[in-house]
C-alpha positions as CSV (number, residue, x, y, z in Angstrom):
1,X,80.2,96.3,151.6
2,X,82.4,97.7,148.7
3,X,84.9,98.5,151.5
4,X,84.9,95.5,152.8
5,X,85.3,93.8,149.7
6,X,88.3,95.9,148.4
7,X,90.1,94.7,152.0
8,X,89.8,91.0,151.3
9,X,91.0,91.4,147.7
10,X,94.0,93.4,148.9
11,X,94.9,90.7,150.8
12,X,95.0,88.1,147.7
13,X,96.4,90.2,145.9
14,X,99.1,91.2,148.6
15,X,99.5,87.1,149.1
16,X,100.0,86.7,145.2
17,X,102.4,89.4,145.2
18,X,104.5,88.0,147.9
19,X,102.8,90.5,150.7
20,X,103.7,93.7,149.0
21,X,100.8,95.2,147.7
22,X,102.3,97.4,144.9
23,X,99.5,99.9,144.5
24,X,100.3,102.8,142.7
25,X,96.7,104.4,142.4
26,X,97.3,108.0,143.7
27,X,100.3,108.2,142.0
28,X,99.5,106.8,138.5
29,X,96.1,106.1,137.8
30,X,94.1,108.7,140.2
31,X,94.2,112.0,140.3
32,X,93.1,114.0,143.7
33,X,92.3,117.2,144.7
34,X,90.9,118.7,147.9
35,X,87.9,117.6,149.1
36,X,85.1,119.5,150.0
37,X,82.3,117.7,152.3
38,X,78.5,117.1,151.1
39,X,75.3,116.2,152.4
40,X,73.7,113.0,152.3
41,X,72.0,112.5,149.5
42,X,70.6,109.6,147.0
43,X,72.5,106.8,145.8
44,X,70.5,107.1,142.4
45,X,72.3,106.6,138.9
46,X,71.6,108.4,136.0
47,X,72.6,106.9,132.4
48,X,73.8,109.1,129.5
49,X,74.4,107.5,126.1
50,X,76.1,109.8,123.8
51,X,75.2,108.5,120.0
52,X,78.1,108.8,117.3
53,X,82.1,109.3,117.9
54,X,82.7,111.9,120.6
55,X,85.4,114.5,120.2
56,X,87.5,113.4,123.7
57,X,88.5,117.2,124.3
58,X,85.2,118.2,124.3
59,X,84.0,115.1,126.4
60,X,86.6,116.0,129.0
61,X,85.7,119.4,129.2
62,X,81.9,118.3,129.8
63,X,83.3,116.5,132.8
64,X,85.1,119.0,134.1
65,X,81.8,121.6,134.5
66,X,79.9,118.8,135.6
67,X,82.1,118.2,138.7
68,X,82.6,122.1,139.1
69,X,78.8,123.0,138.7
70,X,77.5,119.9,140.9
71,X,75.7,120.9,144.2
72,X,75.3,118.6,147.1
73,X,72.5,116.2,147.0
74,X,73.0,115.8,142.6
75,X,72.4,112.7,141.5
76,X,75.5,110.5,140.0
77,X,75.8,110.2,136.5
78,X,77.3,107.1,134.2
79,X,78.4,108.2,130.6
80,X,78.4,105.6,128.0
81,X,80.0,106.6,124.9
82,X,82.9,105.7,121.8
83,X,85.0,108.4,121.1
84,X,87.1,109.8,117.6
85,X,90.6,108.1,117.4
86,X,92.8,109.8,119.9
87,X,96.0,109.3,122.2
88,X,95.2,111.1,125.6
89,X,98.1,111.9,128.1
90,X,97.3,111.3,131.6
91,X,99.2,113.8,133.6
92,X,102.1,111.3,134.4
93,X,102.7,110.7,131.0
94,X,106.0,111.0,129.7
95,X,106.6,111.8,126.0
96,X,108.7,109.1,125.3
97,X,105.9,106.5,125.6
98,X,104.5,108.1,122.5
99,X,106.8,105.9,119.5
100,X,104.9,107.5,116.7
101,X,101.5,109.3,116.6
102,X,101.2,109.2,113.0
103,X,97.8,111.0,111.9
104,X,96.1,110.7,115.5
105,X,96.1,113.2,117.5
106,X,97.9,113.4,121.0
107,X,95.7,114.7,123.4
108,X,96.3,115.9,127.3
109,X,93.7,114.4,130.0
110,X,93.6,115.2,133.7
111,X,92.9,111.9,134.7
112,X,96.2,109.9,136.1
113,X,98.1,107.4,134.7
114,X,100.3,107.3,131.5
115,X,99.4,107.2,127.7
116,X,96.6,104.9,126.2
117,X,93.9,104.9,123.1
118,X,90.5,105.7,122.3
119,X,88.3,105.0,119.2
120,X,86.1,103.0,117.8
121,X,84.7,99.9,118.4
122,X,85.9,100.5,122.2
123,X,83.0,100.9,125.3
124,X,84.1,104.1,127.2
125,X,82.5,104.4,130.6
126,X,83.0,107.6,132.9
127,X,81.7,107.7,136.1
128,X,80.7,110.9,137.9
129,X,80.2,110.0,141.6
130,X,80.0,111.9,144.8
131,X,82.3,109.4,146.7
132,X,81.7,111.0,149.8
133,X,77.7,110.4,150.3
134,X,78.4,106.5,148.8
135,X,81.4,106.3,151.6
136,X,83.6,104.9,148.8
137,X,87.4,105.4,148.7
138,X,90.1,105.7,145.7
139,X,90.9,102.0,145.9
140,X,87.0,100.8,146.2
141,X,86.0,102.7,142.9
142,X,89.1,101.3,141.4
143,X,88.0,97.6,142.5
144,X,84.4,98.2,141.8
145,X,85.4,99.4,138.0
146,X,87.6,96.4,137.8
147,X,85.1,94.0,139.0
148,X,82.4,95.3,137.0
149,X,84.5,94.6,133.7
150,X,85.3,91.2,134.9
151,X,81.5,90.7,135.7
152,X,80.8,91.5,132.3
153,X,83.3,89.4,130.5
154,X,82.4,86.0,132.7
155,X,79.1,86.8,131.3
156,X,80.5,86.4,127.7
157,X,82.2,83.0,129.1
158,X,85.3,85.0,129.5
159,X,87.5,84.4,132.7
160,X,89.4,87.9,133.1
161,X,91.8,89.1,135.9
162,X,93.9,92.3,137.6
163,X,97.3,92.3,137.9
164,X,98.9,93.7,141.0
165,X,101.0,97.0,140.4
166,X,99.3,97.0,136.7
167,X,95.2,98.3,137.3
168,X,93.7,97.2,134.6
169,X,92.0,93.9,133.1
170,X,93.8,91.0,131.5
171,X,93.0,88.3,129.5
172,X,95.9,85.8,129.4
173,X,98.3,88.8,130.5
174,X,96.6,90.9,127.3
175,X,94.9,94.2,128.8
176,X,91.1,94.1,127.8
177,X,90.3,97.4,129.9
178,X,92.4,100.1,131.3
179,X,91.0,102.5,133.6
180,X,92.0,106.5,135.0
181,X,90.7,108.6,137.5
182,X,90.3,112.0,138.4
183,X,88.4,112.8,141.6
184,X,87.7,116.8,142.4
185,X,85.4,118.0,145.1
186,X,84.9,114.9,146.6
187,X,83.5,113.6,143.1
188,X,85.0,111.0,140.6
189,X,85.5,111.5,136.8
190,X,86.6,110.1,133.5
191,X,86.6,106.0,134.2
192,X,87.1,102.6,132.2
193,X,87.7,101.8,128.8
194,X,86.6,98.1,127.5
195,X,88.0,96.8,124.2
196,X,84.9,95.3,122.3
197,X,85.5,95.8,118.5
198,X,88.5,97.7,117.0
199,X,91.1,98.2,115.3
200,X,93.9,97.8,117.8
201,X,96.7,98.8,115.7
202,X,97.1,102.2,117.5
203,X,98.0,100.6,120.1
204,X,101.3,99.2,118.4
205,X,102.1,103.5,118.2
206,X,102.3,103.6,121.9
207,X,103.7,101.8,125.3
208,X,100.0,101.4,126.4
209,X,99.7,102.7,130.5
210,X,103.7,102.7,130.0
211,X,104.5,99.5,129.9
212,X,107.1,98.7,126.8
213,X,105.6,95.8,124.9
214,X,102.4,95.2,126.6
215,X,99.5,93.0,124.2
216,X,96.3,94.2,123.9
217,X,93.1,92.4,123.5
218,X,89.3,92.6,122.7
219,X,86.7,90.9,123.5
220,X,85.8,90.1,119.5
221,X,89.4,88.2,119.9
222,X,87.4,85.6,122.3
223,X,84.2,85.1,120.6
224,X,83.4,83.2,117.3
225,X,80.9,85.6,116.8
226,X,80.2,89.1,118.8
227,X,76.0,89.2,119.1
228,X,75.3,91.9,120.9
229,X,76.5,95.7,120.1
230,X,78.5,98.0,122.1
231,X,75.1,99.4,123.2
232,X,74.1,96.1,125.2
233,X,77.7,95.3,126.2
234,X,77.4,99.2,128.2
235,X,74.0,97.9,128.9
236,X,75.8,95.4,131.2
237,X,78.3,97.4,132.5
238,X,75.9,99.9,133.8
239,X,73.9,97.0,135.1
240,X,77.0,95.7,137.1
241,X,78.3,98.7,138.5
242,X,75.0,99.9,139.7
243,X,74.5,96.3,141.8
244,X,78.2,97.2,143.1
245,X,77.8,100.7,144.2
246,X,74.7,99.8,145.7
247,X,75.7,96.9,147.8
């Protein structure tokens, strides 16, 4: 079904791009390795929730020996978390879209794509699936990470969109979410960022994903008044990618 539904978007978005479907997931924004083949196994979730501001080194490194330890049959994890102010590097990421640091630190991830920002105030979701047993591809995570963001914000009243050649989520052509990929093994890591409350002027130090210019959002920019916490707003983003991987 995920498939199947990442087929019929490519074609809007091939149709809104005047046929060519400028996908540059493998490239940019997802990192593969070889694959090695599992068992079948459950399609159960697991949710962590890591309290206070995560070090994003340290986070990554988690990730890393959890894909690298994982046996066949394990059952997939979601990590819900905010991390300390940081720049990470994706391993395309070219110096130059770093304009000035200042005090945060610049930090090297494995995950693809170009430079972005973490901190507070921002919903950071990584996903650590075995791909292979849920018969998902590279461009179905991607669409089912995308979707599940834009699920979540038309539940706040908020109508969000992709962009084709830009993955991501836009409000009014201002990114709300970026996402990056790594996948190992046959299994996914690192994930999607949403903007809820923070300070975005970090992003003003950096061409965010590489693009010169581009305006950021948050959803706090689109609400009179933001009710729920970051908790509930991962809360729902579990809730919606679970119902996507699962139909």
């Amino acid at each position: 079904m995920v498939r199947r539904w990442a087929q019929d978007h490519l074609a809007q978005c091939g149709k809104r791009c005047g046929g060519r479907i400028k996908w540059k997931l493998n490239r940019y924004d997802v990192v593969q390795s070889a694959d090695l083949s599992h068992e079948p196994g459950s399609g159960s979730i697991v949710t962590r929730r890591f309290e206070g501001l995560q070090d994003y080194s340290l986070i990554q490194g988690k990730m890393q020996q959890f894909v690298a330890d994982r046996q066949a049959g394990a059952i997939d994890e979601i990590w819900l978390l905010q991390h300390r102010p940081v720049f990470t590097q994706g391993i395309n990421g070219q110096p130059e879209h770093v304009l000035d640091a200042g005090d945060i630190p610049v930090v090297k991830s494995d995950r693809g794509g170009q430079i972005t920002y973490h901190g507070p105030g921002q919903l950071v979701c990584y996903l650590m699936l075995d791909m292979q047993r849920r018969a998902l591809g590279v461009k179905g995570l991607v669409q089912t990470l995308e979707q599940a963001v834009i699920n979540v914000l038309l539940g706040f009243g908020l109508q969000a969109e992709r962009r084709c050649g830009a993955p991501g989520i836009y409000i009014d052509e201002a990114k709300i979410a970026s996402l990056g990929l790594r996948i190992r093994r046959g299994c996914s890591y690192h994930g999607v960022s949403l903007n809820v409350d923070m300070d975005l002027e970090p992003f003003g130090r950096i061409n965010p994903c590489g693009y010169v210019g581009m305006a950021v959002t948050q959803l706090s920019e689109w609400m009179p008044v933001v009710s729920l916490s970051i908790n509930e707003v991962g809360t729902r983003m579990v809730d919606e990618l679970t119902r996507l991987l699962s139909t």
